[in-house]
ZADO-1210 file (C-alpha; in nm, 4 decimals, padded with zeros to 6 digits):
<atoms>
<atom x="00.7068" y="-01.9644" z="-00.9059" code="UNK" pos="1"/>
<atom x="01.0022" y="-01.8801" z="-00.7678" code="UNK" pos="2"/>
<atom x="00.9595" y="-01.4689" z="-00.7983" code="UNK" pos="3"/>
<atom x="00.5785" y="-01.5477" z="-00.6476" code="UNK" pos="4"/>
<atom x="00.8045" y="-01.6827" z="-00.3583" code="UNK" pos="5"/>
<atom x="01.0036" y="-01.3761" z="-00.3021" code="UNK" pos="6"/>
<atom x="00.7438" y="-01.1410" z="-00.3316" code="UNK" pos="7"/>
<atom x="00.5328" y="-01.3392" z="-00.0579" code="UNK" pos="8"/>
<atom x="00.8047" y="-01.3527" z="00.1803" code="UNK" pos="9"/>
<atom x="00.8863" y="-00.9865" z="00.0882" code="UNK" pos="10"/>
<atom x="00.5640" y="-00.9083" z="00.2045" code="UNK" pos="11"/>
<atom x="00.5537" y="-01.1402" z="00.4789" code="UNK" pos="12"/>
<atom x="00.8490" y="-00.9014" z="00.5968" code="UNK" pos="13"/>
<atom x="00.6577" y="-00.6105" z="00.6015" code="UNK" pos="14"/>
<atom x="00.3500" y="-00.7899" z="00.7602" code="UNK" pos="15"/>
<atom x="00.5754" y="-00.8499" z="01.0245" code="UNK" pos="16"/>
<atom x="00.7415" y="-00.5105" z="01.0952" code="UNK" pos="17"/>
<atom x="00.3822" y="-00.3933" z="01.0858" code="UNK" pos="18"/>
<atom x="00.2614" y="-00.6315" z="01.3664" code="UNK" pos="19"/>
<atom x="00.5475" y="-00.5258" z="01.5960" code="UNK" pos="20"/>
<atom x="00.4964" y="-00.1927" z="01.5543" code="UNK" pos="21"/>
<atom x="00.1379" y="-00.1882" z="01.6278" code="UNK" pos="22"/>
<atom x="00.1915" y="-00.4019" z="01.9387" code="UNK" pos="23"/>
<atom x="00.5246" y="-00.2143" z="02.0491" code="UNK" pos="24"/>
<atom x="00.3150" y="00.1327" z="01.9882" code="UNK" pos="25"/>
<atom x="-00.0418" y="00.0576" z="02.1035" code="UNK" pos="26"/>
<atom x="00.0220" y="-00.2043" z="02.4057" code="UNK" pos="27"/>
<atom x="00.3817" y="-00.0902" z="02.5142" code="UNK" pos="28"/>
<atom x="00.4586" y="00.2731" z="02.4474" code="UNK" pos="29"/>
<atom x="00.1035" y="00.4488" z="02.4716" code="UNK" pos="30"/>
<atom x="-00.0243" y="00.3096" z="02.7936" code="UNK" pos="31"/>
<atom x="00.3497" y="00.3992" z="02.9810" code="UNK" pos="32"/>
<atom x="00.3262" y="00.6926" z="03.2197" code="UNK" pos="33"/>
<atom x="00.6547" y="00.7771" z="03.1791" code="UNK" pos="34"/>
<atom x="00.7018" y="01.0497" z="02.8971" code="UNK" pos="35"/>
<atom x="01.0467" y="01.0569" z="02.8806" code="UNK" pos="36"/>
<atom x="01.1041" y="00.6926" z="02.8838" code="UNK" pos="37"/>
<atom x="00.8086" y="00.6129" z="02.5896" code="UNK" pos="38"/>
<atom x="00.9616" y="00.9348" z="02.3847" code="UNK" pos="39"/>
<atom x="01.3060" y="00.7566" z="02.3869" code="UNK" pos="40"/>
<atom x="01.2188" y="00.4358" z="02.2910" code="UNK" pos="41"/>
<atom x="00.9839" y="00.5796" z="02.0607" code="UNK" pos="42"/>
<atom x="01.2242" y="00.7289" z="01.8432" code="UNK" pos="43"/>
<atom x="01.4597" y="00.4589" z="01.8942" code="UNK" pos="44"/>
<atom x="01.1854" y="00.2049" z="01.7650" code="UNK" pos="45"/>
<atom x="01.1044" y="00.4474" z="01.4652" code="UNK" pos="46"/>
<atom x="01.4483" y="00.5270" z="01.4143" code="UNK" pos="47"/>
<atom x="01.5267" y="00.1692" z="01.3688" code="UNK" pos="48"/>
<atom x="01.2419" y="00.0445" z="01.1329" code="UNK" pos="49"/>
<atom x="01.2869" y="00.3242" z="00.9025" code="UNK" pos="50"/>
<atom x="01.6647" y="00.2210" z="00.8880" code="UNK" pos="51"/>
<atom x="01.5663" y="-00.1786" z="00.8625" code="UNK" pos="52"/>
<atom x="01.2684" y="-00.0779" z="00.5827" code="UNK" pos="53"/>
<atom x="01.5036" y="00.1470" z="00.3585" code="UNK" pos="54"/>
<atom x="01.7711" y="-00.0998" z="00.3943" code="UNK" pos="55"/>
<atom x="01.5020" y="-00.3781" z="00.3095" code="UNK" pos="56"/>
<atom x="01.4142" y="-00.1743" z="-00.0386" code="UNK" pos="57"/>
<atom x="01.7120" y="-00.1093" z="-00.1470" code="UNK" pos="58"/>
<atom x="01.8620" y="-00.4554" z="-00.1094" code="UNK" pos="59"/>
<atom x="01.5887" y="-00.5507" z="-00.3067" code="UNK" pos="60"/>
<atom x="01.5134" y="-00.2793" z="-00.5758" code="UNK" pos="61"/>
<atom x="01.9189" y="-00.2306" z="-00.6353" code="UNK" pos="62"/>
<atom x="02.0336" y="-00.3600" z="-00.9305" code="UNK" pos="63"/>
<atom x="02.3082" y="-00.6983" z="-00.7490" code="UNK" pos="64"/>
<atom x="02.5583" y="-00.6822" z="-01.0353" code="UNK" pos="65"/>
<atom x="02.3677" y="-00.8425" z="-01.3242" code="UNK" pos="66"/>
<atom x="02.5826" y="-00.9211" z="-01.5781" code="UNK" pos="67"/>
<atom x="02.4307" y="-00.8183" z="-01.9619" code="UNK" pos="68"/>
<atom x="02.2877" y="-01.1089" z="-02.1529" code="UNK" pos="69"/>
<atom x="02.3597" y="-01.2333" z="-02.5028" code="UNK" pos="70"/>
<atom x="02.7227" y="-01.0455" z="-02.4966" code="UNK" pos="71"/>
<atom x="02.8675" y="-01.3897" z="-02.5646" code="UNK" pos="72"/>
<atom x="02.6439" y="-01.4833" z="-02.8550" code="UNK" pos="73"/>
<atom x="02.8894" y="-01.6584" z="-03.1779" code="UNK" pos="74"/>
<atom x="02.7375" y="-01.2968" z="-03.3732" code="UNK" pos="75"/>
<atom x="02.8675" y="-01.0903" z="-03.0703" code="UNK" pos="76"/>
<atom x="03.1938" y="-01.2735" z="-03.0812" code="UNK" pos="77"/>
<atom x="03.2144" y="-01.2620" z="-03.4832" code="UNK" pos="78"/>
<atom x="03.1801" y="-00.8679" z="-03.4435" code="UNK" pos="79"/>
<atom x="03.4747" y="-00.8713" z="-03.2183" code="UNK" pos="80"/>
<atom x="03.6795" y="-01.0146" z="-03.4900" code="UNK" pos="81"/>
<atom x="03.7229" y="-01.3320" z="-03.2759" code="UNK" pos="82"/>
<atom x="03.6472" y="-01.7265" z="-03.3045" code="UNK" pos="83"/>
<atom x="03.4427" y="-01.9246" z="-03.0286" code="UNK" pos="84"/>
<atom x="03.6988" y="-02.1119" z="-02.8095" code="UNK" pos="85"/>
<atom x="03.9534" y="-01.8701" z="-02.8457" code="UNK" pos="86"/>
<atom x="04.1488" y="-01.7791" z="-02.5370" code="UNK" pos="87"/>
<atom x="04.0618" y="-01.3695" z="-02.4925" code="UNK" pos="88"/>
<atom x="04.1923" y="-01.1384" z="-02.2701" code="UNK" pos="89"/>
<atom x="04.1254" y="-00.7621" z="-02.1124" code="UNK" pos="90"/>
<atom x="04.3436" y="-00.5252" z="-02.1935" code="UNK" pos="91"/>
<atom x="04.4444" y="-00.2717" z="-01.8908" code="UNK" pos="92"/>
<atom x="04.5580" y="-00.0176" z="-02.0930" code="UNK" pos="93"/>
<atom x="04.3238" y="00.0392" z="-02.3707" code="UNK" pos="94"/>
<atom x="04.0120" y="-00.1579" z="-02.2035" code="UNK" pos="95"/>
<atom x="03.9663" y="-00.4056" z="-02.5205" code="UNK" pos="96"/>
<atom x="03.9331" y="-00.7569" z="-02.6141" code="UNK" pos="97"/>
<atom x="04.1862" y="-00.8960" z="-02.7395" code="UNK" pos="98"/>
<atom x="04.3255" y="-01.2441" z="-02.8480" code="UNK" pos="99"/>
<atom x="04.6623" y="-01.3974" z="-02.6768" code="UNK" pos="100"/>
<atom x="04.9538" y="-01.2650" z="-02.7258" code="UNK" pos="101"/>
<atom x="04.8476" y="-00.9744" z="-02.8569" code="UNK" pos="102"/>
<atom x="05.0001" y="-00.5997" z="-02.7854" code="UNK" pos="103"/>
<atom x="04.9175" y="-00.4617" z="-02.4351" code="UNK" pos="104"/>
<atom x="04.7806" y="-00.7603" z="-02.3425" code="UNK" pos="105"/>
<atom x="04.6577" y="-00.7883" z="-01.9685" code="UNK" pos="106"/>
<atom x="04.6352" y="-01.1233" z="-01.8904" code="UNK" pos="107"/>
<atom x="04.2751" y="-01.1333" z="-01.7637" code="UNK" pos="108"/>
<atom x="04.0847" y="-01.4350" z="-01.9625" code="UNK" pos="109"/>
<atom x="03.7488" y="-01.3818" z="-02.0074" code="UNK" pos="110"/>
<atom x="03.4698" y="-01.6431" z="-01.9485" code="UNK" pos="111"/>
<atom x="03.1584" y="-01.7189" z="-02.1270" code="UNK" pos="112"/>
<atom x="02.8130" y="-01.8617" z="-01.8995" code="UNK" pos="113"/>
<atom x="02.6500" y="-02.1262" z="-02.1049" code="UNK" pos="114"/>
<atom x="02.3337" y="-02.0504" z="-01.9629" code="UNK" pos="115"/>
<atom x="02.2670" y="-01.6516" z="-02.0302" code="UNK" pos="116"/>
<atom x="02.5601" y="-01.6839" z="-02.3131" code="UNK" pos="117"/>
<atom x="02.7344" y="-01.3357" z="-02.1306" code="UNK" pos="118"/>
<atom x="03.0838" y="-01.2562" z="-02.0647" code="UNK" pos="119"/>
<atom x="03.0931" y="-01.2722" z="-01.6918" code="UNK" pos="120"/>
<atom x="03.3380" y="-01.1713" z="-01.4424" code="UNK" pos="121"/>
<atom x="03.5309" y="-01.4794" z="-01.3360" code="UNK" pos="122"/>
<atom x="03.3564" y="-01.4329" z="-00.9192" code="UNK" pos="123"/>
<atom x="03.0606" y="-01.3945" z="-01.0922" code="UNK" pos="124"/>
<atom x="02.7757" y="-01.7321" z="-01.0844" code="UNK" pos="125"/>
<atom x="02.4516" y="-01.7614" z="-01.2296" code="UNK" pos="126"/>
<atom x="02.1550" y="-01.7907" z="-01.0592" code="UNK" pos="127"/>
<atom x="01.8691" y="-01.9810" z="-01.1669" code="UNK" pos="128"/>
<atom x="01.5980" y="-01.7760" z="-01.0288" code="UNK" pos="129"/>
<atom x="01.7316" y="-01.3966" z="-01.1846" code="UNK" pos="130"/>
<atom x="01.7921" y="-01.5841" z="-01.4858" code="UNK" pos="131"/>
<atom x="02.1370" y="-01.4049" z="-01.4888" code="UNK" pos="132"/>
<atom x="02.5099" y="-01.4047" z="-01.4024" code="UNK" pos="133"/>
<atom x="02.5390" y="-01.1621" z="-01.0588" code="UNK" pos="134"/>
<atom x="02.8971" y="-01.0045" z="-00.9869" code="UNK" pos="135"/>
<atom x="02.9981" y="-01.1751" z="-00.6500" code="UNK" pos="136"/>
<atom x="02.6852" y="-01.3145" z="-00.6247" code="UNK" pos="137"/>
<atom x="02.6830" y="-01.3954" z="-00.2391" code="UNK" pos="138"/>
<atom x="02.3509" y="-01.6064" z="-00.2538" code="UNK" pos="139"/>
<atom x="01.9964" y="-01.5574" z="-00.3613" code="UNK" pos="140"/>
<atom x="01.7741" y="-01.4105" z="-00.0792" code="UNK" pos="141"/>
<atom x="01.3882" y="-01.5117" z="-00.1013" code="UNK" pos="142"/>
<atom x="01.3082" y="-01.2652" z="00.2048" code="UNK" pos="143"/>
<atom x="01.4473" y="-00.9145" z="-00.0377" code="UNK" pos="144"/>
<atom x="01.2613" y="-01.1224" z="-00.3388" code="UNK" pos="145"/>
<atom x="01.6999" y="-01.0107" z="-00.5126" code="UNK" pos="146"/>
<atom x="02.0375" y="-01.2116" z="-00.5352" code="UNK" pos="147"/>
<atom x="02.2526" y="-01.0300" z="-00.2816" code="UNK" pos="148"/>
<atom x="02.5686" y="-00.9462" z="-00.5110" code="UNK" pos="149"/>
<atom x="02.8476" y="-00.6939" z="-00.5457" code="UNK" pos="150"/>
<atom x="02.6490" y="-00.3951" z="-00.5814" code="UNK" pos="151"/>
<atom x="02.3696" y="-00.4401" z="-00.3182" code="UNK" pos="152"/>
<atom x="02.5961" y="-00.6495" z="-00.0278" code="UNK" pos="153"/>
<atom x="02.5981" y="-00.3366" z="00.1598" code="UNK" pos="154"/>
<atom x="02.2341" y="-00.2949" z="00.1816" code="UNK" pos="155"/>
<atom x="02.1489" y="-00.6674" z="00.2523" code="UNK" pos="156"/>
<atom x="02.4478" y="-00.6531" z="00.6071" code="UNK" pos="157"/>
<atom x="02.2481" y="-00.3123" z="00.7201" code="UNK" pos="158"/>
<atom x="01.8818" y="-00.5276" z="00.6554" code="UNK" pos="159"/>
<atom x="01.9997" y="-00.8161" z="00.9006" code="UNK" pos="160"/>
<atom x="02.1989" y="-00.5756" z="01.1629" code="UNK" pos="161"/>
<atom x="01.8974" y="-00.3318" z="01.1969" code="UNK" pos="162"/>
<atom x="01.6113" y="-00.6249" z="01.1904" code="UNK" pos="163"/>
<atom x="01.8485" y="-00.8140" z="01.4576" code="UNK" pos="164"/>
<atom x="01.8629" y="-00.4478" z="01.6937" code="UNK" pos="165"/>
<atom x="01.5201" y="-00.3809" z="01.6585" code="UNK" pos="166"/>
<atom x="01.4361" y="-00.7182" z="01.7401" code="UNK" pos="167"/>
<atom x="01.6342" y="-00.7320" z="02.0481" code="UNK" pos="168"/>
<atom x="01.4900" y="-00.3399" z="02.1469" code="UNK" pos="169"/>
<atom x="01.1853" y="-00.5070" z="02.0881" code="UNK" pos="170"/>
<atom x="01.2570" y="-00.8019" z="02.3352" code="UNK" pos="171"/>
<atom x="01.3487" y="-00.6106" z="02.5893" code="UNK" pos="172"/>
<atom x="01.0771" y="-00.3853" z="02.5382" code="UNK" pos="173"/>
<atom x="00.8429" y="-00.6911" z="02.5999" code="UNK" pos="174"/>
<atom x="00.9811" y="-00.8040" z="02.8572" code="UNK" pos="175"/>
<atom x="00.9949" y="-00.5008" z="03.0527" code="UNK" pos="176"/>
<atom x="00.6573" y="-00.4200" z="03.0173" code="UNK" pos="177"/>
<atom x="00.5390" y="-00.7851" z="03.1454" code="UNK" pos="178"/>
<atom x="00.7643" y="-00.6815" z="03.4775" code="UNK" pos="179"/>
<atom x="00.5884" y="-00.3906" z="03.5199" code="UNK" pos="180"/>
<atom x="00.2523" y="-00.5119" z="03.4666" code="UNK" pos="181"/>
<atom x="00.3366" y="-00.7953" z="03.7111" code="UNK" pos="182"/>
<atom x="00.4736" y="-00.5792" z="03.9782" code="UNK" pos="183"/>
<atom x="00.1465" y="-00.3338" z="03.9063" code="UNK" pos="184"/>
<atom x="-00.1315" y="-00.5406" z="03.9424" code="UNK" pos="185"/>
<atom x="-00.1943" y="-00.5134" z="03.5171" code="UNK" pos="186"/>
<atom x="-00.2786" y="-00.1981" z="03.6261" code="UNK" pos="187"/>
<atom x="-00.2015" y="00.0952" z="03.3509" code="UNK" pos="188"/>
<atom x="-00.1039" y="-00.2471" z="03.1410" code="UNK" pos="189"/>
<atom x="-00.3942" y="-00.2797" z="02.8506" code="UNK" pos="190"/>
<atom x="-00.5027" y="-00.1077" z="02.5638" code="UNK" pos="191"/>
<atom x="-00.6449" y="00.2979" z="02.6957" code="UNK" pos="192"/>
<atom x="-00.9913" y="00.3426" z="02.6455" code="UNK" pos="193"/>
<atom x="-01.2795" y="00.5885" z="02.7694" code="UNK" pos="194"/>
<atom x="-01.5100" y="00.4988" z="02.9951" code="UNK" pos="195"/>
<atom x="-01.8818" y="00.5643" z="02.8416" code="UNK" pos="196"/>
<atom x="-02.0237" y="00.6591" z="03.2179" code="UNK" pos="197"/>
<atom x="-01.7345" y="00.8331" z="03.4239" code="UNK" pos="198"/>
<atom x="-01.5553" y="00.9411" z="03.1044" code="UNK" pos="199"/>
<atom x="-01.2295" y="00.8879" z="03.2387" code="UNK" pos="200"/>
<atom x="-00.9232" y="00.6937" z="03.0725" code="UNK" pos="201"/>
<atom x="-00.8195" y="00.3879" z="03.1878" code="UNK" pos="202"/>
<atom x="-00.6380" y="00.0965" z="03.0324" code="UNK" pos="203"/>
<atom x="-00.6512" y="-00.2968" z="03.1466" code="UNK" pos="204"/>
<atom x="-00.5084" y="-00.5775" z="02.9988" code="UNK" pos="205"/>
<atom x="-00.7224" y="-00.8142" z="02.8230" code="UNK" pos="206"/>
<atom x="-00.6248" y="-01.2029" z="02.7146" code="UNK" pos="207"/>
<atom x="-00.6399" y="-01.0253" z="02.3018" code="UNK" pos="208"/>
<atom x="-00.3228" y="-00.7923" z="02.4748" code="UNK" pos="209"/>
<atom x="-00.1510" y="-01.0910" z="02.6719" code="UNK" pos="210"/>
<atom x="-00.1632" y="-01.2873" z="02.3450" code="UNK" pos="211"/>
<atom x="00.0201" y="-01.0076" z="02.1137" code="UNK" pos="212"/>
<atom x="00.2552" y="-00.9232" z="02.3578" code="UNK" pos="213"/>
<atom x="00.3847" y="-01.3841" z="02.3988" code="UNK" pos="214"/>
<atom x="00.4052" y="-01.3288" z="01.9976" code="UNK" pos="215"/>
<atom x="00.5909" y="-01.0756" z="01.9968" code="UNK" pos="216"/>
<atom x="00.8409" y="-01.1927" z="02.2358" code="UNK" pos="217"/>
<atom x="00.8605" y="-01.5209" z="02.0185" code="UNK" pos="218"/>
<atom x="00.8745" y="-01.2929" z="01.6801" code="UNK" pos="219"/>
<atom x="01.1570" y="-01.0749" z="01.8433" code="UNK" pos="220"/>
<atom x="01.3661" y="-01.3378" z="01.9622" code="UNK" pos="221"/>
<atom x="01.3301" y="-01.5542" z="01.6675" code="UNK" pos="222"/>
<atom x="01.4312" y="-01.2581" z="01.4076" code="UNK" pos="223"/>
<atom x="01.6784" y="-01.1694" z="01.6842" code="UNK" pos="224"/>
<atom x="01.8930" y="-01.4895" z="01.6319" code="UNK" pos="225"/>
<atom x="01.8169" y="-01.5273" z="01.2727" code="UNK" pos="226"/>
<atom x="01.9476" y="-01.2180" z="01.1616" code="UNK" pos="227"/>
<atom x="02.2108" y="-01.1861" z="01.3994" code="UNK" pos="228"/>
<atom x="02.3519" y="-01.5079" z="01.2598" code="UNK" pos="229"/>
<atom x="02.3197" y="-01.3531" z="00.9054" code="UNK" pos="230"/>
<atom x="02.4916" y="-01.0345" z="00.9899" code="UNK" pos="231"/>
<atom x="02.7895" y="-01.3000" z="01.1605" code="UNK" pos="232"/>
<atom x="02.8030" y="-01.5305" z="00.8164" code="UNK" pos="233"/>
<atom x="02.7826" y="-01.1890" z="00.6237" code="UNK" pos="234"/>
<atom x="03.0851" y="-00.9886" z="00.8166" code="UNK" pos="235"/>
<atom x="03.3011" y="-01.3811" z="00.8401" code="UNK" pos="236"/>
<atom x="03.2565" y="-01.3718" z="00.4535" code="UNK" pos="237"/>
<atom x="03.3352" y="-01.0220" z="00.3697" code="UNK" pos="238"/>
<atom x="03.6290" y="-01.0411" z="00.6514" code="UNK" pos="239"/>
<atom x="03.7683" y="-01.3523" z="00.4086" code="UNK" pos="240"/>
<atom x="03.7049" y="-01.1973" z="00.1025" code="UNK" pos="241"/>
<atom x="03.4714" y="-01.5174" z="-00.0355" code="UNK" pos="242"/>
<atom x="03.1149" y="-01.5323" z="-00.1070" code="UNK" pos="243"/>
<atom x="02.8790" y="-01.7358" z="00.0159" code="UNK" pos="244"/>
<atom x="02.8788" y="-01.9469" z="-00.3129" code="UNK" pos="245"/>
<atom x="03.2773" y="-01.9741" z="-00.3162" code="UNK" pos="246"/>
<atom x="03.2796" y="-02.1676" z="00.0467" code="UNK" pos="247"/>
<atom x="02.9789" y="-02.3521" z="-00.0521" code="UNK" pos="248"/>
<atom x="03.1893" y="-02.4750" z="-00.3917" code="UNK" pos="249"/>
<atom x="03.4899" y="-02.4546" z="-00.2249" code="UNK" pos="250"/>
<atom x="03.6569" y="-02.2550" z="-00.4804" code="UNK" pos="251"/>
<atom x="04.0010" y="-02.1988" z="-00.4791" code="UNK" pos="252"/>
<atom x="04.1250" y="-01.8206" z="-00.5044" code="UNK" pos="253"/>
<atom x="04.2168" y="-01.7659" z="-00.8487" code="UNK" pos="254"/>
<atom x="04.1381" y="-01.4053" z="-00.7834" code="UNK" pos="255"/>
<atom x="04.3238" y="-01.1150" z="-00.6427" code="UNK" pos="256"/>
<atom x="04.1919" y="-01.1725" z="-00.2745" code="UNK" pos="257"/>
<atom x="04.2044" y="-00.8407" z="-00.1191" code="UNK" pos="258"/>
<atom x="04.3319" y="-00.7468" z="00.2599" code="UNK" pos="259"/>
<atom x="04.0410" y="-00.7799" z="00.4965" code="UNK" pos="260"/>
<atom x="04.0227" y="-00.4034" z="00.5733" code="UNK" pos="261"/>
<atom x="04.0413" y="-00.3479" z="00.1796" code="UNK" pos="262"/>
<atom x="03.7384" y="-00.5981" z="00.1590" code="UNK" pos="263"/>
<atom x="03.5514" y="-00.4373" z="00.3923" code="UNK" pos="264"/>
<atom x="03.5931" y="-00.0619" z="00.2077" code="UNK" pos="265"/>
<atom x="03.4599" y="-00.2157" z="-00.1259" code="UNK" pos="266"/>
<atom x="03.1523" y="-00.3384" z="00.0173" code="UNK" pos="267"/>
<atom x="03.1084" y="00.0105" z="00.2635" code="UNK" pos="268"/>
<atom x="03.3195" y="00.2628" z="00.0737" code="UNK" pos="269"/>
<atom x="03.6407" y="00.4018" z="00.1617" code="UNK" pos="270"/>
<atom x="03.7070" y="00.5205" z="00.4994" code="UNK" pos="271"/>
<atom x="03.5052" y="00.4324" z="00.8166" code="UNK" pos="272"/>
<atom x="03.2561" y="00.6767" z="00.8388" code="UNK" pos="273"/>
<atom x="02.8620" y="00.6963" z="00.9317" code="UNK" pos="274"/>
<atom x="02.8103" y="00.6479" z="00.5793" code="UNK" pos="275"/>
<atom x="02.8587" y="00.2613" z="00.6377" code="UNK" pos="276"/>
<atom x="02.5485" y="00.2579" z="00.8170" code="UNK" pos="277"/>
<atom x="02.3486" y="00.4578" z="00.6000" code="UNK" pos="278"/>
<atom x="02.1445" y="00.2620" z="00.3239" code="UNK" pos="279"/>
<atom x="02.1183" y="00.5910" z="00.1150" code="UNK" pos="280"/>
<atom x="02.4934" y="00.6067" z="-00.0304" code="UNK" pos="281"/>
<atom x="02.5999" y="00.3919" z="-00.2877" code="UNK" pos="282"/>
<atom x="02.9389" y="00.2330" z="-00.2399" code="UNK" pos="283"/>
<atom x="03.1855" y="00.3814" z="-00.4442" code="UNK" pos="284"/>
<atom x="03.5731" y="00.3859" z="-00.4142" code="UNK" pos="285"/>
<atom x="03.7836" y="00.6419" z="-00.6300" code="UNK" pos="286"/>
<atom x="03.4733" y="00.7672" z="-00.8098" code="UNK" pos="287"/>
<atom x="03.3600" y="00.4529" z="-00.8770" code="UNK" pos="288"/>
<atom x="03.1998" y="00.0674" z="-00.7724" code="UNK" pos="289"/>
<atom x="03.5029" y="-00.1014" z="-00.7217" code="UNK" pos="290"/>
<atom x="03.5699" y="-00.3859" z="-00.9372" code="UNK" pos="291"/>
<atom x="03.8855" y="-00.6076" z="-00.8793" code="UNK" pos="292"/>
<atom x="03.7731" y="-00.9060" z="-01.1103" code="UNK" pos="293"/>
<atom x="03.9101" y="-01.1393" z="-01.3588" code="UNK" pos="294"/>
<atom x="03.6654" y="-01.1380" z="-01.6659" code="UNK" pos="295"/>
<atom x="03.5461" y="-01.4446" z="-01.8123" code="UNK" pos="296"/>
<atom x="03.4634" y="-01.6468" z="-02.2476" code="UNK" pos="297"/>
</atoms>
């Protein structure tokens, strides 16, 4: 039920996207006489919902950080040479498992989720509608149908920023063109169409044009807020180095908590760059996702 959820609001997302850009193309941009001004915004508009769509698909067809199942199993364990219960640890040097006190031992304990019996990382929480344990699992969005975790953060903070500029390009878009039709007359202010005994152009608003450009003031503004709220909560949390689920919980920092500009890096990769805007590069620091995490039996 719940994955019928996500998909419908996935789609729902698209629906939308699709209804301001018909109303943004067909009643704002074609019927302006300006060419340079409805290029511009044009390619701003397209620029934009390519960026918020790609972002969109790859929050939600990355893989968040899903911890393997069944790694925790009393077989698994009994291959390992170890006992259930038994404090283990992560060894730095070699990269085994190990029991306490033994040689090169790390100190990381490792943790075992009852529910998907997997060794998780300690930041890591289970969500009930993956079915799995998600590495910094920041919450589980309906709207990318995906938990928004370690490895797909990135991609989820680019969804809300682009959604919340488009929406406000869109905005003032809107409200622009009601100025000008006021100040016009509605004249040059409708959908164009040919008339059948002159055979000249002409456009004229019509109460069907009125009525999609009101909704999509309401749709812009709404999305406007809501995402620009998310992209706040998301930047606050990755500022503070805590997920969404550790201030919920209120979970004390057992973990390493990186520096703020560190925390930012392992979410956008190393070095401020364009690449932090771009949902086609995977985040990757020294070669590889960054991992700072305690591991937990």
């Amino acid at each position: 039920m719940d994955v019928l959820l996500g998909i419908i609001c996935a789609l729902f997302t698209y629906g939308l996207l699709l209804f301001a850009e018909y109303v943004v193309i067909e009643v704002i941009i074609i019927p302006e006489q300006n060419l340079i001004y409805k290029t511009i915004n044009f390619i701003i508009f397209e620029g934009l919902a390519f960026l918020a769509l790609s972002s969109h698909l790859r929050t939600m067809l990355t893989d968040p950080g899903a911890v393997p199942r069944g790694t925790a199993t009393k077989e698994a364990i009994e291959q390992l040479g170890l006992s259930e219960g038994q404090v283990l640890y992560k060894c730095q040097k070699c990269c085994s498992i190990k029991p306490e006190r033994a040689h090169h031992c790390s100190g990381q304990v490792l943790y075992k989720c009852q529910k998907c019996c997997s060794i998780k990382p300690e930041r890591a929480h289970h969500c009930s509608v993956c079915q799995r344990c998600i590495r910094k699992m920041d919450h589980h969005c309906p709207w990318v149908n995906n938990c928004v975790g370690e490895n797909n953060q990135k991609f989820f903070v680019l969804f809300t920023l682009y959604i919340a500029i488009i929406s406000c390009h869109a905005l003032i878009l809107s409200v622009t063109h009601f100025y000008k039709c006021i100040e016009n007359d509605w004249k040059n202010c409708g959908t164009t169409y040919m008339d059948p005994i002159t055979g000249s152009t002409t456009s004229a608003p019509t109460p069907w044009t009125i009525i999609l450009l009101v909704c999509l003031v309401f749709e812009a503004l709404l999305f406007a807020i809501f995402t620009l709220i998310m992209f706040g909560v998301q930047v606050q949390a990755i500022w503070h180095d805590q997920t969404g689920i550790e201030q919920l919980k209120k979970e004390t920092n057992n973990w390493h908590k990186r520096h703020s500009w560190k925390s930012f890096t392992s979410v956008f990769g190393k070095g401020f760059s364009l690449h932090w805007f771009s949902p086609f590069t995977r985040v990757s620091v020294g070669g590889r996702v960054e991992t700072n995490f305690t591991y937990a039996v």
